[in-house]
PQR file of N, CA, C, O and H, with PARSE charges and radii, in Angstrom:
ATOM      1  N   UNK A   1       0.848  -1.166   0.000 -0.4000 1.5000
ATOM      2  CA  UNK A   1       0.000   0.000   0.000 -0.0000 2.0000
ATOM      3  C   UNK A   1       0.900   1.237   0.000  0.5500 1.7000
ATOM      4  O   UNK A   1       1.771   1.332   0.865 -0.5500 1.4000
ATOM      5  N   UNK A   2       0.773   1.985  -0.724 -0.4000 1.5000
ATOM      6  CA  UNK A   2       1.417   3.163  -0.968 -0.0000 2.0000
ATOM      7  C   UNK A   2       1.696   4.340  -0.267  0.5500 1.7000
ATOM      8  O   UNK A   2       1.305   5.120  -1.135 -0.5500 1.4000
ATOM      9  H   UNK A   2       0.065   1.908  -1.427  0.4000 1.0000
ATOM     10  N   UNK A   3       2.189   5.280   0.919 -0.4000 1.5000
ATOM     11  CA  UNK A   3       1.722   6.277   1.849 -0.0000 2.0000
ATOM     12  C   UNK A   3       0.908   7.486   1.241  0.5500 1.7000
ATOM     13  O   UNK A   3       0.221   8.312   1.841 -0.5500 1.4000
ATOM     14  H   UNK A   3       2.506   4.646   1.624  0.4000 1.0000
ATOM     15  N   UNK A   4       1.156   7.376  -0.050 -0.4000 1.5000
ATOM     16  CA  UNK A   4       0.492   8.771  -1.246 -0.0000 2.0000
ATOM     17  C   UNK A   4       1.066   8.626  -2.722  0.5500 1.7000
ATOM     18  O   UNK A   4       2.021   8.085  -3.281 -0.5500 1.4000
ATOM     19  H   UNK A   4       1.715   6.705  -0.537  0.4000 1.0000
ATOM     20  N   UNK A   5       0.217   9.224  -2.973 -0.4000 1.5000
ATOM     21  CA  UNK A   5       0.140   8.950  -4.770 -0.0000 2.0000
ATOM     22  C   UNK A   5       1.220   9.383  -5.071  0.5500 1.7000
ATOM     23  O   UNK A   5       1.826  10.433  -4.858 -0.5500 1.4000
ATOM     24  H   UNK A   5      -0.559   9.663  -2.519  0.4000 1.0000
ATOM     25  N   UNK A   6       1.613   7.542  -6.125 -0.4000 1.5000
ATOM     26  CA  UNK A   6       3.245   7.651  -7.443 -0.0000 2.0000
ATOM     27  C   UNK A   6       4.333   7.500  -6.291  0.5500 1.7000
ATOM     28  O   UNK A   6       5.510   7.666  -6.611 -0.5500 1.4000
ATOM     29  H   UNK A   6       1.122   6.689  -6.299  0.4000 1.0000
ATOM     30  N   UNK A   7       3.935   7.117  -4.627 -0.4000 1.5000
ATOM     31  CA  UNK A   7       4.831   6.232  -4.353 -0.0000 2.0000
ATOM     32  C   UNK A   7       4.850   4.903  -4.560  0.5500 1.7000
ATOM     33  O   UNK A   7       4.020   4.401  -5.318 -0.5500 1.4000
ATOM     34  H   UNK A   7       2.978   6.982  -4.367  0.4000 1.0000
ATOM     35  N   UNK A   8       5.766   4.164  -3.939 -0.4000 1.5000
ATOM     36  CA  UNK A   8       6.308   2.786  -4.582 -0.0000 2.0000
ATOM     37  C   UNK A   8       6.011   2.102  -3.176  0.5500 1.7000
ATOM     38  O   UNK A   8       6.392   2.485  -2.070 -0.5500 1.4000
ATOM     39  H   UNK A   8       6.440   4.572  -3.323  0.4000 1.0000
ATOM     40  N   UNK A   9       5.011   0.672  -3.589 -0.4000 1.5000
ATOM     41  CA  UNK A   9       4.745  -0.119  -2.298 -0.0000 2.0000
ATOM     42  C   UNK A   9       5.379  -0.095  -0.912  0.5500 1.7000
ATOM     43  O   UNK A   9       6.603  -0.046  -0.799 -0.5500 1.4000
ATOM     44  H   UNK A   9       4.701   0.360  -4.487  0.4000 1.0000
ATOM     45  N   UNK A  10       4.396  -0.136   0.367 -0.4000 1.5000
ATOM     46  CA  UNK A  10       5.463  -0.184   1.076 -0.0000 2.0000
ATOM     47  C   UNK A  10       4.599  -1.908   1.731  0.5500 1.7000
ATOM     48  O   UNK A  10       3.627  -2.492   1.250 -0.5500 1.4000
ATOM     49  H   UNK A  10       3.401  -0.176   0.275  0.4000 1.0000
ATOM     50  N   UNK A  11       5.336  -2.229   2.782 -0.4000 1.5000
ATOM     51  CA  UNK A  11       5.106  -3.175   3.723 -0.0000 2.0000
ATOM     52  C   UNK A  11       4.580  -2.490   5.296  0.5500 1.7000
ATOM     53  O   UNK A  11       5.299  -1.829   6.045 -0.5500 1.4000
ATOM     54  H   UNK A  11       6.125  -1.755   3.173  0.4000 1.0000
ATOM     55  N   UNK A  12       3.439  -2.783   5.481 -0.4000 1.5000
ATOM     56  CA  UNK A  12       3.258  -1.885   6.800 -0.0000 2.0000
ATOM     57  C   UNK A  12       3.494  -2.834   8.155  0.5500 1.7000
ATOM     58  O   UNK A  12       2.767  -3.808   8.348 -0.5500 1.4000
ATOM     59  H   UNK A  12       2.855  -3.320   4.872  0.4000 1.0000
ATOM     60  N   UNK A  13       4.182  -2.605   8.748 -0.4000 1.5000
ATOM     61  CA  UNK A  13       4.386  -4.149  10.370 -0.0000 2.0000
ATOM     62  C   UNK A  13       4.011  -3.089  11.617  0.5500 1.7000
ATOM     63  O   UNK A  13       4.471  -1.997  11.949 -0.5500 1.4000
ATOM     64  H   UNK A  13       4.773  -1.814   8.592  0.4000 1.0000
ATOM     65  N   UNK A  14       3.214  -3.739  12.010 -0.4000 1.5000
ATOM     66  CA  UNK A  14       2.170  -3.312  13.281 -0.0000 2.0000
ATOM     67  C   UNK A  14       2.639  -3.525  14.230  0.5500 1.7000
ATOM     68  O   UNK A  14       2.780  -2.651  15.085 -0.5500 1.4000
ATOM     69  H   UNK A  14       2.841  -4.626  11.740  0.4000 1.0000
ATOM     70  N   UNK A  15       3.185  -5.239  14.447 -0.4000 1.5000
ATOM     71  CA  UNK A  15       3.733  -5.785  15.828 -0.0000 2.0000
ATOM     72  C   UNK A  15       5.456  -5.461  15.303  0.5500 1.7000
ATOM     73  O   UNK A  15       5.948  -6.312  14.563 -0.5500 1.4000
ATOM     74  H   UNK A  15       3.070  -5.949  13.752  0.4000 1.0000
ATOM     75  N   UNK A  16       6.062  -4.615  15.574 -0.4000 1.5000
ATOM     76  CA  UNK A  16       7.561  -4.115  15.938 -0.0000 2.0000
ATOM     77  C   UNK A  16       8.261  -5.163  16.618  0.5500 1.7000
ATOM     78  O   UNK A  16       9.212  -5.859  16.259 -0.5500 1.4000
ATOM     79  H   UNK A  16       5.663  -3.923  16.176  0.4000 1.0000
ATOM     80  N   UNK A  17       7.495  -5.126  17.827 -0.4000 1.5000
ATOM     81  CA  UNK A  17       7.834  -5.929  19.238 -0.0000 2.0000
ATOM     82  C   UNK A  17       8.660  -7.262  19.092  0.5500 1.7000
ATOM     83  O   UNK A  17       9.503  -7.818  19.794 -0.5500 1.4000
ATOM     84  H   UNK A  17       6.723  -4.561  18.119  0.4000 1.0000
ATOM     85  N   UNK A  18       7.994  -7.570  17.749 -0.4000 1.5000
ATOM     86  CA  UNK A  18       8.158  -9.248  17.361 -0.0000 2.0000
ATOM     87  C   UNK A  18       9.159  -9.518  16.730  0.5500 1.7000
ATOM     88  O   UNK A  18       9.103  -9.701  15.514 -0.5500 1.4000
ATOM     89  H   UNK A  18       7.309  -7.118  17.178  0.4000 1.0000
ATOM     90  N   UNK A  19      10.527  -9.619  17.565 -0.4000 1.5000
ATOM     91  CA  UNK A  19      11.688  -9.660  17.036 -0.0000 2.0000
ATOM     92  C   UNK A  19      11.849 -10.899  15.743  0.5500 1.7000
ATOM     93  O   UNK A  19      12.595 -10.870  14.764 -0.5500 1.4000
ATOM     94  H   UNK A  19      10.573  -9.470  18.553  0.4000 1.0000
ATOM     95  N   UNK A  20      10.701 -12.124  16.226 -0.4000 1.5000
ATOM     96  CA  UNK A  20      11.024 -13.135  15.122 -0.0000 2.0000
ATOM     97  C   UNK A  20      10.599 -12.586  13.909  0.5500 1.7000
ATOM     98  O   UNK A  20      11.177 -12.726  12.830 -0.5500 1.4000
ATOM     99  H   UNK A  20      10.095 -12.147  17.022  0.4000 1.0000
ATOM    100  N   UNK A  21       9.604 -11.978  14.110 -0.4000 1.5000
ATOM    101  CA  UNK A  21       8.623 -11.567  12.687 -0.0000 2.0000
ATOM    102  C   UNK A  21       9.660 -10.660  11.755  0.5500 1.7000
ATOM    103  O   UNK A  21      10.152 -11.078  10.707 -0.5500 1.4000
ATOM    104  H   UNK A  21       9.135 -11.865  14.986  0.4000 1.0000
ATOM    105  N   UNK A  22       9.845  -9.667  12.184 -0.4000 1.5000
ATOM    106  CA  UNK A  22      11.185  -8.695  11.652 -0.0000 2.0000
ATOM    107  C   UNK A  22      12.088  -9.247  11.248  0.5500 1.7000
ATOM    108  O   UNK A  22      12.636  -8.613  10.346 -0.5500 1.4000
ATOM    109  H   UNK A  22       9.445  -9.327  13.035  0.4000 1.0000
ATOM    110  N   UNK A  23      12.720 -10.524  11.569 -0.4000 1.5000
ATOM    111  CA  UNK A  23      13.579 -11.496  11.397 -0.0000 2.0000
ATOM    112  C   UNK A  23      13.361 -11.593  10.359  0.5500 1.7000
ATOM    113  O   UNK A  23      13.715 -10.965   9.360 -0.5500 1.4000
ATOM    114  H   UNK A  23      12.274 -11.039  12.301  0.4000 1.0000
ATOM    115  N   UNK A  24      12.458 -12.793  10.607 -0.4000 1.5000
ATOM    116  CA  UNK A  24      11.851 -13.514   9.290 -0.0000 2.0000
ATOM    117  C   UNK A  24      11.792 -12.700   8.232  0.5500 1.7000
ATOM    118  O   UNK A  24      12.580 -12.839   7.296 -0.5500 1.4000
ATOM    119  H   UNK A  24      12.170 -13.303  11.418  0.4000 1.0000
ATOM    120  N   UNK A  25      10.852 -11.749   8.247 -0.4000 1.5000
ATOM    121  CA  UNK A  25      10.544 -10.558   6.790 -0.0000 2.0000
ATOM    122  C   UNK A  25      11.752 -10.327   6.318  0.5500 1.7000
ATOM    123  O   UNK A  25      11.870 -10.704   5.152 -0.5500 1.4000
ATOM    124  H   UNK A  25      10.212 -11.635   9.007  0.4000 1.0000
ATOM    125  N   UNK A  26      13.083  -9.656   6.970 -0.4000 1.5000
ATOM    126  CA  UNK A  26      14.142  -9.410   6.314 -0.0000 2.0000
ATOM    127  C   UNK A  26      15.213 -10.759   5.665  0.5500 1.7000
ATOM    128  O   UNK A  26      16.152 -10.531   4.903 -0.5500 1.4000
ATOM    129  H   UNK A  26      12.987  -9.350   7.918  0.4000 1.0000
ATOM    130  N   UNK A  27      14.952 -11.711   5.999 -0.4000 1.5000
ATOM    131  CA  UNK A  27      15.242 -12.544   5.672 -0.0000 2.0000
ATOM    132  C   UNK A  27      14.797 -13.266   4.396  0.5500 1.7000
ATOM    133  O   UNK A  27      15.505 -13.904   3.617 -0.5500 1.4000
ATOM    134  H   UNK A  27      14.189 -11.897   6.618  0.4000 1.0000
ATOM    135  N   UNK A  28      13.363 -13.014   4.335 -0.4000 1.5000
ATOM    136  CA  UNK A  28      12.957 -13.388   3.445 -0.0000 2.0000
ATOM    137  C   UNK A  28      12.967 -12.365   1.879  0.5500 1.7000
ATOM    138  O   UNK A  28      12.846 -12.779   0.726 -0.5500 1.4000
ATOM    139  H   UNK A  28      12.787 -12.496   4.968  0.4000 1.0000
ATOM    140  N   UNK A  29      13.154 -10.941   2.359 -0.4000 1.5000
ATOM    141  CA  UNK A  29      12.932  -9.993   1.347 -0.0000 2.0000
ATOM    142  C   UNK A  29      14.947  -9.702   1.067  0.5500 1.7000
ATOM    143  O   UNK A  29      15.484  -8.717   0.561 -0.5500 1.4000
ATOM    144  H   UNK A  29      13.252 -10.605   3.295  0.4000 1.0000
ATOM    145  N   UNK A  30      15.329 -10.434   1.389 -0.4000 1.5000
ATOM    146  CA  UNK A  30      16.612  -9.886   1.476 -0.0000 2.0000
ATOM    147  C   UNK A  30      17.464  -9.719   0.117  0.5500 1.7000
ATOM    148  O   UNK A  30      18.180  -8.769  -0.198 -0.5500 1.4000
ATOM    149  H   UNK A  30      14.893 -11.234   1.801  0.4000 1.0000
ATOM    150  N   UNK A  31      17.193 -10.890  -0.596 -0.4000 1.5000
ATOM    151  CA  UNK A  31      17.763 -10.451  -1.753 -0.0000 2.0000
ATOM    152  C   UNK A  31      16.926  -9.410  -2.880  0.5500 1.7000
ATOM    153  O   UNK A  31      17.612  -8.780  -3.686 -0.5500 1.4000
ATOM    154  H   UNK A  31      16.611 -11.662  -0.340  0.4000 1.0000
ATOM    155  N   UNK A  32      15.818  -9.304  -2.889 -0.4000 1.5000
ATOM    156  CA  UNK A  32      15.131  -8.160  -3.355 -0.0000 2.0000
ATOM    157  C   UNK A  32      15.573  -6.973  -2.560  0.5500 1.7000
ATOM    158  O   UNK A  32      14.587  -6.237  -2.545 -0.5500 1.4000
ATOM    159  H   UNK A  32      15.261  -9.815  -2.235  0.4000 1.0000
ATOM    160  N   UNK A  33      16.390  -6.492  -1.997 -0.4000 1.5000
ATOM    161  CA  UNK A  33      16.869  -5.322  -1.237 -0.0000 2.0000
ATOM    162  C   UNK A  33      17.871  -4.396  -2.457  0.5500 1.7000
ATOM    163  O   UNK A  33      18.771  -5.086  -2.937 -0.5500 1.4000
ATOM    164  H   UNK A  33      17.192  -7.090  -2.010  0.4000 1.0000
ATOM    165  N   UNK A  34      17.811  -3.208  -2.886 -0.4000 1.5000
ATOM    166  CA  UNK A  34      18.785  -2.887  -3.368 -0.0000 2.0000
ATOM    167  C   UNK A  34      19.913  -2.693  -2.523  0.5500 1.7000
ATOM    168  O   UNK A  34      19.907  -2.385  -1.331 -0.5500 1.4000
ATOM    169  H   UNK A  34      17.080  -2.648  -2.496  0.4000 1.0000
ATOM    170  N   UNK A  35      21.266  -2.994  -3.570 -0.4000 1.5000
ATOM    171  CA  UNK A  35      22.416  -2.703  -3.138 -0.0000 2.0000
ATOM    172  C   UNK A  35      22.737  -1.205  -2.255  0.5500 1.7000
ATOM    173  O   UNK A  35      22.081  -0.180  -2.443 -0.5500 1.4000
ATOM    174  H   UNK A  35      21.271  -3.244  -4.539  0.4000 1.0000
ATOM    175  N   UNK A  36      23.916  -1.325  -1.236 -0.4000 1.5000
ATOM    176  CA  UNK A  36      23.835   0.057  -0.692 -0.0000 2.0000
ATOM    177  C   UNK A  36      24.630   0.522  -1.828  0.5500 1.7000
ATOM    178  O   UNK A  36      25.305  -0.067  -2.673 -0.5500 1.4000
ATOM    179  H   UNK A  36      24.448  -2.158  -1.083  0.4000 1.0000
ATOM    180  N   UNK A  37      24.292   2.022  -1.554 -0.4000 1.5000
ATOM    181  CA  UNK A  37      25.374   2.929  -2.343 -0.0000 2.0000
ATOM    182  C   UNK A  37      26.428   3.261  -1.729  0.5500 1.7000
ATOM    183  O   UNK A  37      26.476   3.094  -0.510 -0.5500 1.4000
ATOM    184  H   UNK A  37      23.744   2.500  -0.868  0.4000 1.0000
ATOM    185  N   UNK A  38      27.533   3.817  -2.440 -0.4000 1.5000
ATOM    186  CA  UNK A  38      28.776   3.938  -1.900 -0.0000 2.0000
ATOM    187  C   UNK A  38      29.090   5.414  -1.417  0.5500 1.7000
ATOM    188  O   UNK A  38      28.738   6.465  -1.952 -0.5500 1.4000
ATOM    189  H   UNK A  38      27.494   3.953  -3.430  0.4000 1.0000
ATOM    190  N   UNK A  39      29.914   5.208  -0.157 -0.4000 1.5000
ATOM    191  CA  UNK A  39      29.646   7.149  -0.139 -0.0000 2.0000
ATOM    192  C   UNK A  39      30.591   7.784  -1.194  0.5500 1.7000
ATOM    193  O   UNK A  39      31.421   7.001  -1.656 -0.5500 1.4000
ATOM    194  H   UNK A  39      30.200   4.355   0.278  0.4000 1.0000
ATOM    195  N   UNK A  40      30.617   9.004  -1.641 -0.4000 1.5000
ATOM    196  CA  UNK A  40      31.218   9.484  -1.982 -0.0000 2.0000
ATOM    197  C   UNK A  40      32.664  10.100  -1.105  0.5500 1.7000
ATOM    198  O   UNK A  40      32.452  10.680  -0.041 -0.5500 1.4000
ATOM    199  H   UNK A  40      29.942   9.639  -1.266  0.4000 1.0000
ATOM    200  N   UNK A  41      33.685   9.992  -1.453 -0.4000 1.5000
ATOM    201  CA  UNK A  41      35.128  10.474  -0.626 -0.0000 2.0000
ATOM    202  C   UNK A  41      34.943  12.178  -0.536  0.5500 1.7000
ATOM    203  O   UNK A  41      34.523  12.680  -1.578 -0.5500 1.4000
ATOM    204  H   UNK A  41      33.857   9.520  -2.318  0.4000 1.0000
ATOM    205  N   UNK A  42      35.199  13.071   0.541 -0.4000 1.5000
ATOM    206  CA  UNK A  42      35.470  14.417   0.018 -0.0000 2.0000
ATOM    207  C   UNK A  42      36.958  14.829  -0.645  0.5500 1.7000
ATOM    208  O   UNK A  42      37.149  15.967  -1.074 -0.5500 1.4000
ATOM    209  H   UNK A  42      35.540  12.663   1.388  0.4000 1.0000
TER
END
C-alpha cells in the first residue's frame, strides 16, 4: 500500500515488538533489497 500517490509499495508491520517476525521478513525480502550505495570520498 502506498503512503500517497506515485509512491512505490510499502510493507506496513504493526507488531515491531516481534523480534522473530522482523527477522523472518528481512530474511525473506533480502535479496530483493537494493544494493547500498557507496559514499562518496570528500
Amino acid at each position: 500500500m502506498p503512503p500517497y500517490k506515485g509512491a512505490k509499495d510499502l510493507v506496513l508491520v504493526d507488531d515491531i515488538d516481534n523480534k522473530e517476525l522482523l527477522c523472518s521478513m528481512v530474511q525473506e525480502m533480502y535479496d530483493e533489497l537494493p544494493a547500498m550505495k557507496s559514499k562518496k570520498k570528500k
